[in-house]
C-alpha positions as a Markdown table, in Angstrom:
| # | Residue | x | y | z |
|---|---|---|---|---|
| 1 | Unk | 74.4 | 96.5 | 117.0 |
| 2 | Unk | 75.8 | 95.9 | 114.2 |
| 3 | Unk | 79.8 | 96.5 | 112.9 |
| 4 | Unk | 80.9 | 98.5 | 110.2 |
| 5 | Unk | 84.5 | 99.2 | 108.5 |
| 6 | Unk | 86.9 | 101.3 | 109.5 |
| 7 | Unk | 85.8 | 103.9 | 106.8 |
| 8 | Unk | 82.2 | 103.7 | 107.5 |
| 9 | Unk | 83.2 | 104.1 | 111.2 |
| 10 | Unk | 85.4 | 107.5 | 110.0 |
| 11 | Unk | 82.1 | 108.8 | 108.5 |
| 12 | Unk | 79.9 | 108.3 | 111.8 |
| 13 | Unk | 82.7 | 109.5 | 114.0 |
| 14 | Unk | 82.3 | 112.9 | 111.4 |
| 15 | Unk | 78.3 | 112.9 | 111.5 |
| 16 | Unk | 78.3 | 112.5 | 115.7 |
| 17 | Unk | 80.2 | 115.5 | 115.7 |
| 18 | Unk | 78.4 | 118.0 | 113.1 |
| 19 | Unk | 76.1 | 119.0 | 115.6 |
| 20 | Unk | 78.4 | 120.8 | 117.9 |
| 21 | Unk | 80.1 | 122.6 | 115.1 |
| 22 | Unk | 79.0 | 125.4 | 112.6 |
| 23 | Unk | 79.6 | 124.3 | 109.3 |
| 24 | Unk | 78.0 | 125.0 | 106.4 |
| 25 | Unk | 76.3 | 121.8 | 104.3 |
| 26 | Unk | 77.7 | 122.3 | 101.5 |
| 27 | Unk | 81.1 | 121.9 | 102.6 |
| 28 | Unk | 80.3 | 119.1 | 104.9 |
| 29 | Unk | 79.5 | 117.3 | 102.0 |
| 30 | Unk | 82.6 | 117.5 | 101.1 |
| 31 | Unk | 84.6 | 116.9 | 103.8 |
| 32 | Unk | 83.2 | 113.0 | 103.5 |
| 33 | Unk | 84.8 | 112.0 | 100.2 |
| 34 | Unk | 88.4 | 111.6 | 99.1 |
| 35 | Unk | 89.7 | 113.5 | 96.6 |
| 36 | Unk | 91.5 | 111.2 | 95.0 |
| 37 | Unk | 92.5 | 107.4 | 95.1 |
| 38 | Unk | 94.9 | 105.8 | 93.0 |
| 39 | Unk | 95.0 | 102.1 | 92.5 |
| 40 | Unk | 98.4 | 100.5 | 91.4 |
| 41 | Unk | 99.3 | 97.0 | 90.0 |
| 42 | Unk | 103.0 | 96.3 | 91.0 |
| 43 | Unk | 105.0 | 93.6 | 88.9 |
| 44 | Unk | 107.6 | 92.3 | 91.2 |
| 45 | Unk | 110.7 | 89.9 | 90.3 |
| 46 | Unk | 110.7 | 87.5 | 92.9 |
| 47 | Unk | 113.8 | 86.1 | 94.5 |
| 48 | Unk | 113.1 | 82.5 | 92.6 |
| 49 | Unk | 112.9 | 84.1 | 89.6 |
| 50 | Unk | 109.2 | 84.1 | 88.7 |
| 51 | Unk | 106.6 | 87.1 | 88.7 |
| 52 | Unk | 104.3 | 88.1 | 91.2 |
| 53 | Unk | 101.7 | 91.2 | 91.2 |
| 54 | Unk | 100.7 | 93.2 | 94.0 |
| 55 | Unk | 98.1 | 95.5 | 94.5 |
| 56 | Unk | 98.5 | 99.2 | 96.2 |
| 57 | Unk | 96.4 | 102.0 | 96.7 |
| 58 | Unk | 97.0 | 105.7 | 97.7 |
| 59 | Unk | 94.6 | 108.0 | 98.9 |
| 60 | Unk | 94.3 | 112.0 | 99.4 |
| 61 | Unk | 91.7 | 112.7 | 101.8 |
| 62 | Unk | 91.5 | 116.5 | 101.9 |
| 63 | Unk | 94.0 | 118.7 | 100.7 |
| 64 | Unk | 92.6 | 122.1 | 101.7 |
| 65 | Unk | 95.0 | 123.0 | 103.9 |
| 66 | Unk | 98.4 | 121.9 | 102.4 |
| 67 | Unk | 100.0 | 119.4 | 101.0 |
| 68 | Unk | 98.6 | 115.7 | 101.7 |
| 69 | Unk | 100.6 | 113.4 | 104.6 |
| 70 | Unk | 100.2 | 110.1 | 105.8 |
| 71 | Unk | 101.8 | 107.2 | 105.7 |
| 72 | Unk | 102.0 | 103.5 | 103.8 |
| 73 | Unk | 101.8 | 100.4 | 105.4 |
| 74 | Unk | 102.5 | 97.1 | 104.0 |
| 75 | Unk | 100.0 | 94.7 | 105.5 |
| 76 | Unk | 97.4 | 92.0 | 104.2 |
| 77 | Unk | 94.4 | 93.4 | 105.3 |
| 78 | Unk | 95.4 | 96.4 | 103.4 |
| 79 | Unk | 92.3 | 97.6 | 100.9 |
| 80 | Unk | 90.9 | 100.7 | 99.1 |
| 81 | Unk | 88.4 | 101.4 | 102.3 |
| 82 | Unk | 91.3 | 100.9 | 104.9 |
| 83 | Unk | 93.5 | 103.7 | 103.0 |
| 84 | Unk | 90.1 | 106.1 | 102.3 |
| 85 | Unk | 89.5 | 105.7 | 106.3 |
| 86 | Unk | 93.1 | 106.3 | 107.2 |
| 87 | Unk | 93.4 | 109.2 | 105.3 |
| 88 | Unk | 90.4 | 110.9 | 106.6 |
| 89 | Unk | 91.7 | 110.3 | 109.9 |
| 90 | Unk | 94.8 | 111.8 | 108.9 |
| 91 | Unk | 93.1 | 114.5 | 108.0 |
| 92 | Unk | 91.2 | 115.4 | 111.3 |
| 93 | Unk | 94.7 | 114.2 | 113.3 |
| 94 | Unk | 96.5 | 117.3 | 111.2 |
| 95 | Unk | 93.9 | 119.2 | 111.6 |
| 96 | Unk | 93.3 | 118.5 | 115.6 |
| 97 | Unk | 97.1 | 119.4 | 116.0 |
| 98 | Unk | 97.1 | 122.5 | 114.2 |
| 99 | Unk | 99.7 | 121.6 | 111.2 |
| 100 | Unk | 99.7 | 123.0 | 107.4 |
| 101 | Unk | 98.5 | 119.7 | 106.4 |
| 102 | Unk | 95.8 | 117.6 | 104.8 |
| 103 | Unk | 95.8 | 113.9 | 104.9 |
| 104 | Unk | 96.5 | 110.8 | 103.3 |
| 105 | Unk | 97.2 | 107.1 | 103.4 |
| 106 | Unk | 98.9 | 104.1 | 101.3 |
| 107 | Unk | 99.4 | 100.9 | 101.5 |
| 108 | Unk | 100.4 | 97.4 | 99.6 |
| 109 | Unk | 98.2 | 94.3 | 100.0 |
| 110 | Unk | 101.4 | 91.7 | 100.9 |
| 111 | Unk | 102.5 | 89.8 | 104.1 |
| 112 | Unk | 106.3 | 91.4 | 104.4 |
| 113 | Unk | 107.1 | 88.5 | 107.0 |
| 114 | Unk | 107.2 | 86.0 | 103.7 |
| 115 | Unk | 109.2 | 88.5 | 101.8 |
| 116 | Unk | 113.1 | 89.1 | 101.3 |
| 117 | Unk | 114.9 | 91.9 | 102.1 |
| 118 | Unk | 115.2 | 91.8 | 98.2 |
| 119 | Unk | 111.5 | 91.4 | 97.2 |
| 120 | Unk | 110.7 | 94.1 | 99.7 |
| 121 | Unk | 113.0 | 96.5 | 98.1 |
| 122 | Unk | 111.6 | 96.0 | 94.9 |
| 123 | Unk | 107.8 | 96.5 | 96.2 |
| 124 | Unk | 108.7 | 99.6 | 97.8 |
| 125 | Unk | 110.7 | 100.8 | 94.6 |
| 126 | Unk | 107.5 | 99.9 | 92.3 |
| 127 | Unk | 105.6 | 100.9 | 94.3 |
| 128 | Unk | 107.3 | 104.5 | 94.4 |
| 129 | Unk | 106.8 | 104.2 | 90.6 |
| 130 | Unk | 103.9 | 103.7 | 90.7 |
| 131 | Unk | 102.2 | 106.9 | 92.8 |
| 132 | Unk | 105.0 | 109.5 | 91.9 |
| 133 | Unk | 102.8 | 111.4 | 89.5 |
| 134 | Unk | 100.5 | 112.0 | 92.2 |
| 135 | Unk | 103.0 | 112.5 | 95.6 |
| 136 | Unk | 106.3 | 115.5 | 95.8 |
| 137 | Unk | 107.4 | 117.4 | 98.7 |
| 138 | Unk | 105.0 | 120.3 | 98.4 |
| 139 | Unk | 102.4 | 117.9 | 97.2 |
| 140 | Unk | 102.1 | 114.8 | 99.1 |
| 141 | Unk | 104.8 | 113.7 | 101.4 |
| 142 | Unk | 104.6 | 109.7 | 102.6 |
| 143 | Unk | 105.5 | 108.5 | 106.3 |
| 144 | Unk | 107.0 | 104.9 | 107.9 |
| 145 | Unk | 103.5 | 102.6 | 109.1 |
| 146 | Unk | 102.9 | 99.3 | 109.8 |
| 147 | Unk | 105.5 | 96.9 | 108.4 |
| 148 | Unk | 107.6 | 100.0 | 107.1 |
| 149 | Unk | 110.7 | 101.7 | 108.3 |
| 150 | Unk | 113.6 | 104.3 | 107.7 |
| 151 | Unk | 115.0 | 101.9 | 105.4 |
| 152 | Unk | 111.6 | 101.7 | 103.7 |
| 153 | Unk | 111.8 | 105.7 | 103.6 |
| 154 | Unk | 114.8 | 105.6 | 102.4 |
| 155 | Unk | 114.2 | 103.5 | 99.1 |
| 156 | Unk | 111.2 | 105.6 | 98.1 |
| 157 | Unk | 113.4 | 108.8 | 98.8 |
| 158 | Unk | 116.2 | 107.3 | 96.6 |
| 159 | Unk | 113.6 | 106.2 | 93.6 |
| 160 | Unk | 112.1 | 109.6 | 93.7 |
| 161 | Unk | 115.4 | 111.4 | 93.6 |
| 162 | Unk | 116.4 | 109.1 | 90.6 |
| 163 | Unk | 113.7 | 110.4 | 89.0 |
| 164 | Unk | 113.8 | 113.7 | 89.6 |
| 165 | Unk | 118.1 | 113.9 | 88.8 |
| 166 | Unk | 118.5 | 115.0 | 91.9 |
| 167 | Unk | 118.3 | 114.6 | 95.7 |
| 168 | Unk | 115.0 | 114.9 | 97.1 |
| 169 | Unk | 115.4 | 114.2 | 100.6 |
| 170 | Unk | 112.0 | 115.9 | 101.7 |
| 171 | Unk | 110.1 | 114.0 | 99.4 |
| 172 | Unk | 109.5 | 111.8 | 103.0 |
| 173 | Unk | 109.5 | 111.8 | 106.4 |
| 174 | Unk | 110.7 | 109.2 | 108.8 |
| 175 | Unk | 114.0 | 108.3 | 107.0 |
| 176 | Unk | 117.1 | 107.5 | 108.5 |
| 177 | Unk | 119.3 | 110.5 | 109.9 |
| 178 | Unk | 122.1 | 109.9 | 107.2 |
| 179 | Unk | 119.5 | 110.7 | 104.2 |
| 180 | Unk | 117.8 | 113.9 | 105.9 |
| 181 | Unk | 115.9 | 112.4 | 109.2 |
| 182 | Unk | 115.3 | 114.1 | 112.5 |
| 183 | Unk | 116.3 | 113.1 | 115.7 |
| 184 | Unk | 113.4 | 111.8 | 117.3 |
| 185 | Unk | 111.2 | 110.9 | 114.9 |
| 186 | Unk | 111.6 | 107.0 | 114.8 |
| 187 | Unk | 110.1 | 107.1 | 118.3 |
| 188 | Unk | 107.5 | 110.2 | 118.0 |
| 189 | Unk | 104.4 | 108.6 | 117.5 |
| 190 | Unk | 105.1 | 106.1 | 121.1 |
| 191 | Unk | 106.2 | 109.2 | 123.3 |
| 192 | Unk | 103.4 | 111.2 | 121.6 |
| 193 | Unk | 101.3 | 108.2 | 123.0 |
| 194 | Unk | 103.1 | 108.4 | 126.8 |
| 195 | Unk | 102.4 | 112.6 | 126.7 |
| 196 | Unk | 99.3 | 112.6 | 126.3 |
| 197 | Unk | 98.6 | 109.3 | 128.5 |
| 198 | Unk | 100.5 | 111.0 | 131.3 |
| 199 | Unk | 98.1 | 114.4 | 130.5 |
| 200 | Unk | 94.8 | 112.0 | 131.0 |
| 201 | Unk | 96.0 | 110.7 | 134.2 |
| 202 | Unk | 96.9 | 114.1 | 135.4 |
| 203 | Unk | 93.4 | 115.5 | 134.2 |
| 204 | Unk | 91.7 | 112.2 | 136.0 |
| 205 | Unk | 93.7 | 112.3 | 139.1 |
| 206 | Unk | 95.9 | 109.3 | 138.5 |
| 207 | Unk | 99.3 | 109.0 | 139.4 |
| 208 | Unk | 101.4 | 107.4 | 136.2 |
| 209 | Unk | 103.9 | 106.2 | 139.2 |
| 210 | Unk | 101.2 | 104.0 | 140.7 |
| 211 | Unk | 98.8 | 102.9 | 137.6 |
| 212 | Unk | 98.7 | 100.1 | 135.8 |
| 213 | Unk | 99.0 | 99.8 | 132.2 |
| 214 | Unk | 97.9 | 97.0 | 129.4 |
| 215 | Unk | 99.3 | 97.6 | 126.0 |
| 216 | Unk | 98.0 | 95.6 | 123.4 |
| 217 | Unk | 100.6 | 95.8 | 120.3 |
| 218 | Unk | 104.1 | 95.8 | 120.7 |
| 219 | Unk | 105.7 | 97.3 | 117.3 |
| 220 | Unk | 107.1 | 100.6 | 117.3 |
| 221 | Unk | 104.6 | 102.3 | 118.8 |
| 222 | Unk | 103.4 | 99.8 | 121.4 |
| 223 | Unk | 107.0 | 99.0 | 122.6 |
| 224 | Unk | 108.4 | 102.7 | 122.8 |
| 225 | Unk | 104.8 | 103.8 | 125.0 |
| 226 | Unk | 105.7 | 100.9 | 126.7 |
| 227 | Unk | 109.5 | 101.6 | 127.8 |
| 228 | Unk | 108.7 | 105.3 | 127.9 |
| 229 | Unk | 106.0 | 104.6 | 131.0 |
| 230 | Unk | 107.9 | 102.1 | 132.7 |
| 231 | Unk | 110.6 | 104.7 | 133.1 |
| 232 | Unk | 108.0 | 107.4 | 134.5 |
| 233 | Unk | 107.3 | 104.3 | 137.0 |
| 234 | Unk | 104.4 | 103.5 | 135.8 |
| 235 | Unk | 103.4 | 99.6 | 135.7 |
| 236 | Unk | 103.1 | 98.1 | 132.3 |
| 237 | Unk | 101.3 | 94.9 | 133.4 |
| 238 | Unk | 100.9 | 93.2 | 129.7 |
| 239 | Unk | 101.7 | 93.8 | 126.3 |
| 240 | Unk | 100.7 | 91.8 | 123.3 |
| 241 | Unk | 101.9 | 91.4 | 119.6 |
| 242 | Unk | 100.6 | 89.0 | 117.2 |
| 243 | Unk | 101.7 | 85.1 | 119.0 |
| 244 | Unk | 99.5 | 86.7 | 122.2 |
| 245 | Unk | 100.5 | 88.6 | 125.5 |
| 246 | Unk | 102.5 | 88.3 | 128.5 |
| 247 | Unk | 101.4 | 89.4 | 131.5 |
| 248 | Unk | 102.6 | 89.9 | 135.1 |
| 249 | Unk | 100.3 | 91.9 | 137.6 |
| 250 | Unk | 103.4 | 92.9 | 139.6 |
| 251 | Unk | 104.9 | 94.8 | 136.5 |
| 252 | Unk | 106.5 | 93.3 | 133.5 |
| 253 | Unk | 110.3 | 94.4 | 133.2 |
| 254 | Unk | 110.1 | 96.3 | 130.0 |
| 255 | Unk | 113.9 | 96.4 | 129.2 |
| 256 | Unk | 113.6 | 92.4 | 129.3 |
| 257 | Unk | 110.6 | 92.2 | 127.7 |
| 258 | Unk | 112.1 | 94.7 | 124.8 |
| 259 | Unk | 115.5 | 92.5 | 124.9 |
| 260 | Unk | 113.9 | 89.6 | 124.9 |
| 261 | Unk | 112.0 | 89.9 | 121.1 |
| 262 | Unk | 114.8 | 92.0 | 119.8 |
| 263 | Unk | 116.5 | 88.0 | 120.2 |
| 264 | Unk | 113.5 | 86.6 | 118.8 |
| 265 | Unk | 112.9 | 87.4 | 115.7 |
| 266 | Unk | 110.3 | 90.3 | 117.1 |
| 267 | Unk | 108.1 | 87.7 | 118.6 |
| 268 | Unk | 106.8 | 88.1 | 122.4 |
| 269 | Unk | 105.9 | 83.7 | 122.3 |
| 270 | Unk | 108.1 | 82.4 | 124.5 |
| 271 | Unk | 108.5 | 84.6 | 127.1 |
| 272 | Unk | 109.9 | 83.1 | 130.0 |
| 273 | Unk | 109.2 | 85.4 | 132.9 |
| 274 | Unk | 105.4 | 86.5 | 132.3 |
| 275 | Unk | 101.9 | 84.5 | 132.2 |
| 276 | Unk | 101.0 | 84.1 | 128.5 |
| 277 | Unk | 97.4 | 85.2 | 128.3 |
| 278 | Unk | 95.7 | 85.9 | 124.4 |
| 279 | Unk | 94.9 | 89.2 | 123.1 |
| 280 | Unk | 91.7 | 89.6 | 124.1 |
| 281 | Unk | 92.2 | 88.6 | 127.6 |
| 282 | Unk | 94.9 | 91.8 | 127.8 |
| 283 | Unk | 91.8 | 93.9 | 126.3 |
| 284 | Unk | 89.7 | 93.5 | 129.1 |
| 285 | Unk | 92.3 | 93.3 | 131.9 |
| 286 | Unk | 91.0 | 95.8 | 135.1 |
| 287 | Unk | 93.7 | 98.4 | 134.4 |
| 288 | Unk | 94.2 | 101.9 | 134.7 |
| 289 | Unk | 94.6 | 102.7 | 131.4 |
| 290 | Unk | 94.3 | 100.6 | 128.5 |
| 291 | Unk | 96.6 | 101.4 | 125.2 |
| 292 | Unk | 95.5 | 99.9 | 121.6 |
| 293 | Unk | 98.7 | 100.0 | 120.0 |
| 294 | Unk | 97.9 | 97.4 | 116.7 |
| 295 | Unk | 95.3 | 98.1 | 114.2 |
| 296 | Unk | 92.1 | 98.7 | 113.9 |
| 297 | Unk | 88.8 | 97.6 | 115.2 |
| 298 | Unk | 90.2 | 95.5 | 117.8 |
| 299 | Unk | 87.7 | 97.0 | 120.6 |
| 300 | Unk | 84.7 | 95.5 | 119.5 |
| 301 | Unk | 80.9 | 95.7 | 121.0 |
| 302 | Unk | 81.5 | 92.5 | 122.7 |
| 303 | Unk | 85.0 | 93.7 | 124.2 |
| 304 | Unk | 83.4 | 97.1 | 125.6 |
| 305 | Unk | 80.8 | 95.4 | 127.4 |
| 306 | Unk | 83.8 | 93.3 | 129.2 |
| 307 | Unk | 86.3 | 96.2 | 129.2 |
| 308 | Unk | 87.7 | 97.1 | 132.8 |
| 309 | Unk | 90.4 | 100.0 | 132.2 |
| 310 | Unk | 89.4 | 103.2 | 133.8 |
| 311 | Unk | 90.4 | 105.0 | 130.4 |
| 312 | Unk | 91.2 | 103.9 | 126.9 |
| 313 | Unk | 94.0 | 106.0 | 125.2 |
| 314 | Unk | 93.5 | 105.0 | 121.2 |
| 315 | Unk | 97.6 | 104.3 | 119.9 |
| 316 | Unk | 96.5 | 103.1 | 116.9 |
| 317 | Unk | 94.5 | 104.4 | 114.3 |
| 318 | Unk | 91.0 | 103.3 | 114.5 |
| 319 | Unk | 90.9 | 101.1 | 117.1 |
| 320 | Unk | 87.3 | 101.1 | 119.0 |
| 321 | Unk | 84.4 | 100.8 | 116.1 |
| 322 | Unk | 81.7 | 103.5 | 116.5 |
| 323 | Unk | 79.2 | 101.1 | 118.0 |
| 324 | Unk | 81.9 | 100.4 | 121.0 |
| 325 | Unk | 82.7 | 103.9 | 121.7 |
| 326 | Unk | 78.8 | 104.2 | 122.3 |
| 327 | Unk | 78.9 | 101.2 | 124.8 |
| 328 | Unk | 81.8 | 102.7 | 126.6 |
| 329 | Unk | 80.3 | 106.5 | 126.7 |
| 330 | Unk | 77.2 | 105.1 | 128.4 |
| 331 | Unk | 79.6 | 103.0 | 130.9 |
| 332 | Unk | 81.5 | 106.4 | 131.2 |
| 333 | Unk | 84.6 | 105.1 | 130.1 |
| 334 | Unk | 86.6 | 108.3 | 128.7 |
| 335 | Unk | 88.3 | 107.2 | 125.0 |
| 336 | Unk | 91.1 | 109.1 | 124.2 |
| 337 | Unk | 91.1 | 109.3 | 120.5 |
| 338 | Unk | 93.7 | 108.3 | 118.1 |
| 339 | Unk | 93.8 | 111.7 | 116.5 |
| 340 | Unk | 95.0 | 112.9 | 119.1 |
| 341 | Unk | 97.3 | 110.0 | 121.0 |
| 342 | Unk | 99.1 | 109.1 | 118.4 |
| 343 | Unk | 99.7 | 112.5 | 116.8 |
| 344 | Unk | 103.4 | 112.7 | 117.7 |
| 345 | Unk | 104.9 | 111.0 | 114.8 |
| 346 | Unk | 103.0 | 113.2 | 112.3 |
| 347 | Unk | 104.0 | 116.3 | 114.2 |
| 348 | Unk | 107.3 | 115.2 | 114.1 |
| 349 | Unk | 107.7 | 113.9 | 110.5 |
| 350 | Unk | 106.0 | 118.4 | 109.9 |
| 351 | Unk | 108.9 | 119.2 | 111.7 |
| 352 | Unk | 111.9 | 116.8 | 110.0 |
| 353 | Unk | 109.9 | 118.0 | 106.4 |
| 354 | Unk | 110.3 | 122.0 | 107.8 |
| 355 | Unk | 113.6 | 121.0 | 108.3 |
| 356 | Unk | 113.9 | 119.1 | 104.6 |
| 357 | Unk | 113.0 | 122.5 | 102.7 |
| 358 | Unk | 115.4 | 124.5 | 105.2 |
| 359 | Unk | 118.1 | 122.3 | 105.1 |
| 360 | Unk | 118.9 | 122.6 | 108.1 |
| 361 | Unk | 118.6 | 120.0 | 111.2 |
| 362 | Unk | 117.5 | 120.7 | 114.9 |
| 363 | Unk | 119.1 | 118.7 | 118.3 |
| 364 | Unk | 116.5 | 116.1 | 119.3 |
| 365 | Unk | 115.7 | 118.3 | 122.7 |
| 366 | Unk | 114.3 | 120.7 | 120.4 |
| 367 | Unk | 112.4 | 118.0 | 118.4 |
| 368 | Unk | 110.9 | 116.9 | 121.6 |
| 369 | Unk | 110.1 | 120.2 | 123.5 |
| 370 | Unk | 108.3 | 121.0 | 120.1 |
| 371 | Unk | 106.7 | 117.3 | 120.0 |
| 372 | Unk | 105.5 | 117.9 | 123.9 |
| 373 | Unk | 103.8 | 121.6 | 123.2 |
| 374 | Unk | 101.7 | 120.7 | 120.4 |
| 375 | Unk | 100.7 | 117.7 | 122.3 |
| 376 | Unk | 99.6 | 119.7 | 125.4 |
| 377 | Unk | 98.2 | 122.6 | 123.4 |
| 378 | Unk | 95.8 | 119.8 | 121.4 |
| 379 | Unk | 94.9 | 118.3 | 124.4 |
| 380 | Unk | 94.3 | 121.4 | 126.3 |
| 381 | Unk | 92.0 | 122.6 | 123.7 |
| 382 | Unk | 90.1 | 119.0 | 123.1 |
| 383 | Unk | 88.9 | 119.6 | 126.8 |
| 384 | Unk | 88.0 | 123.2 | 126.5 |
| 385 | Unk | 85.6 | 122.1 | 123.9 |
| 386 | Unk | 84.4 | 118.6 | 126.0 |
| 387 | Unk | 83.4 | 120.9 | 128.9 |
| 388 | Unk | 82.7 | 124.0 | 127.0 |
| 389 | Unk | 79.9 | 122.8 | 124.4 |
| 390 | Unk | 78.6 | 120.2 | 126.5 |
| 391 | Unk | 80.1 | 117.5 | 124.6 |
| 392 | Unk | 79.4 | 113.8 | 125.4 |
| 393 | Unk | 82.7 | 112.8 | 124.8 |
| 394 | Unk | 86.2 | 113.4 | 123.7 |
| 395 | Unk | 86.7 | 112.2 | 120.4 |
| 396 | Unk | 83.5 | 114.4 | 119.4 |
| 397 | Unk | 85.3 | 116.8 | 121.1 |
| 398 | Unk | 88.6 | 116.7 | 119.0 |
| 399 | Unk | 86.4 | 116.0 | 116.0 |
| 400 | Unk | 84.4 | 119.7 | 116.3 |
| 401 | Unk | 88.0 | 121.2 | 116.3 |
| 402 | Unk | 89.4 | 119.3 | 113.1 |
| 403 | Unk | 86.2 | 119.6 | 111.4 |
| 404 | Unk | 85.5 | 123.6 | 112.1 |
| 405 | Unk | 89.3 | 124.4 | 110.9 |
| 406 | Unk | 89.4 | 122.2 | 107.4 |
| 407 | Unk | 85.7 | 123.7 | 107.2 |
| 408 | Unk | 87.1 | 127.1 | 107.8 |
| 409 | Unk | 90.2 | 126.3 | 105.5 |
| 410 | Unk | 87.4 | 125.4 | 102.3 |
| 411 | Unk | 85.5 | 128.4 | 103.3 |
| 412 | Unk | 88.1 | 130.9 | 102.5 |
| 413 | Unk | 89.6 | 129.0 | 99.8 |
| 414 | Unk | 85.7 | 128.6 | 98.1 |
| 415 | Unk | 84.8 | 126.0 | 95.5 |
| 416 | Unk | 86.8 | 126.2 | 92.1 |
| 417 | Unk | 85.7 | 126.5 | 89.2 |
């Protein structure tokens, strides 16, 4: 077998599923190609005084039905694929969870861990420069990713509203509460992850009080998913970030583990009170459940064939290639797909953006009981359609329900001119 890119990967993850849903072929066509992606050069003063140029893309999947949302991500394996892939899966993750959304992605090709606080402001603020004529609230609203933040949310918001002579607070989501951001929303996407975790062990017949759990990526998403199972009692038994993993079969005290990077400099090396084991060992660790919570690609052929969780819940975007979600289907391992497990922070960032144009905030129980019902409702209907239409597994599953509503969405909208 052979590997293929992450967008490639989107595009054979679309084709499995067009068999099991009615769509005509006309508009499938469609649904495989961007509508737009902009490519932007960014000038940026550095703190020594010279000049360096950075390079940003940011893509519109599908637009059909509303305004464009995803996030940007500062990272250096950022690239014009990576964006188109993430944006079509932004797409079918709208979609899947029923929002008034199409999907995008951005990103800037840099390493922010050898930038300033200084050069990263000035990035963001170019960068903001650079892709307003093709973002606005009702247009095309960015999100927090990998190596971004509310403070990151809040500069774009800021250069926008400069702009614009005038505050624009729902220009993005994920900002901090002073400037227009929800309660809730910083840690959406990792409790999204733990609801719809808990909701496969339920629909398996596991109990989350006695499973164990590998998480392999402890940012914001990885370490939230993290504390949020430990506190249900389940038994987080390694996480992972960058320097490796720690591991402890008996349970790794989460709170520690969590206090313990917060005090170095976000870095699990070092940990005293764990086994350090690499990254791939924590991949194929005989766990319950095993949560991707990084980037993508990281479950490879090779790792699927060595994989022991009983289920694979899919935090990140992306994470198994389409050649290992084959392996693991014909070992019956069930996939959980990211579309659908790491939904929350979208739905949450609709929600802080509803409340935006409304101007008008909701208590964070509310954000979560809404967060919670949309999870459950998704999931629900994911495994009508696995055990309805005969499905062989759950990502097609999810896919025949994002497909068949942006499909339905282009239907009724037709082709212009």
């Amino acid at each position: 077998m052979t590997e293929t890119g992450p967008l490639d990967n989107m595009l054979a993850q679309m084709e499995q599923a067009r068999e099991y849903v009615d769509i005509d072929d006309g508009i499938f066509e469609r649904l495989k190609y961007p509508e737009r992606t902009l490519s932007v050069s960014l000038p940026v003063r550095m703190d020594d005084g010279s000049v360096e140029v950075f390079d940003a893309y940011r893509c519109q999947f599908d637009g059909a039905r509303g305004p464009f949302k995803g996030g940007i991500r500062f990272h250096p394996t950022v690239s014009e694929e990576e964006v188109q892939a993430l944006a079509g899966w932004m797409t079918w993750k709208t979609a899947l969870v029923d929002l008034p959304f199409g999907g995008a992605k951005g990103g800037i090709i840099c390493q922010p861990k050898e930038l300033s606080q200084s050069e990263i402001e000035q990035l963001t603020r170019r960068y903001t420069e650079g892709i307003r004529r093709i973002i606005g609230p009702d247009t095309d609203i960015p999100a927090p990713d990998v190596n971004t933040n509310p403070r990151t949310m809040a500069w774009i918001m800021d250069t926008y509203s400069v702009y614009q002579g005038y505050a624009v607070p729902e220009i993005v989501t994920g900002k901090p509460l002073e400037v227009g951001g929800t309660a809730g929303r910083v840690e959406a996407t990792g409790r999204g992850v733990t609801i719809i975790t808990e909701e496969t062990f339920e629909y398996l017949g596991t109990d989350v009080a006695q499973a164990d759990v590998a998480i392999q990526g402890f940012g914001n998403v990885g370490s939230v998913t993290a504390r949020l199972l430990h506190e249900r009692g389940a038994n987080v038994v390694a996480v992972s970030d960058v320097t490796g993993a720690v591991y402890d079969p008996s349970g790794l005290d989460v709170p520690d583990v969590s206090a313990y990077v917060e005090n170095n400099d976000g870095r699990l090396e070092g940990y005293p009170d764990a086994e350090f084991i690499t990254n791939d060992d924590l991949l194929t660790l005989d766990v319950d459940a095993l949560i991707p919570a990084a980037i993508e690609d990281v479950i490879t052929v090779d790792v699927a064939d060595r994989l022991e969780a009983d289920v694979v819940v899919e935090a990140a975007n992306g994470p198994t290639t389409f050649d290992a979600a084959a392996v693991l289907r014909d070992r019956d391992v069930p996939v959980v797909p990211d579309i659908l497990a790491n939904a929350g922070g979208v739905i949450v960032s609709y929600l802080e953006w509803v409340q935006n144009s409304q101007q008008y905030s909701w208590e964070l129980e509310e954000v979560n009981r809404d967060l919670e019902a949309r999870l459950t409702e998704a999931f629900d209907e994911m495994l009508a359609a696995y055990e309805g239409k005969d499905i062989p597994d759950l990502r097609t599953a999810a896919y025949t329900i994002a497909l068949e509503r942006t499909a339905d969405a282009h239907e009724y909208r037709g082709l212009f001119p």
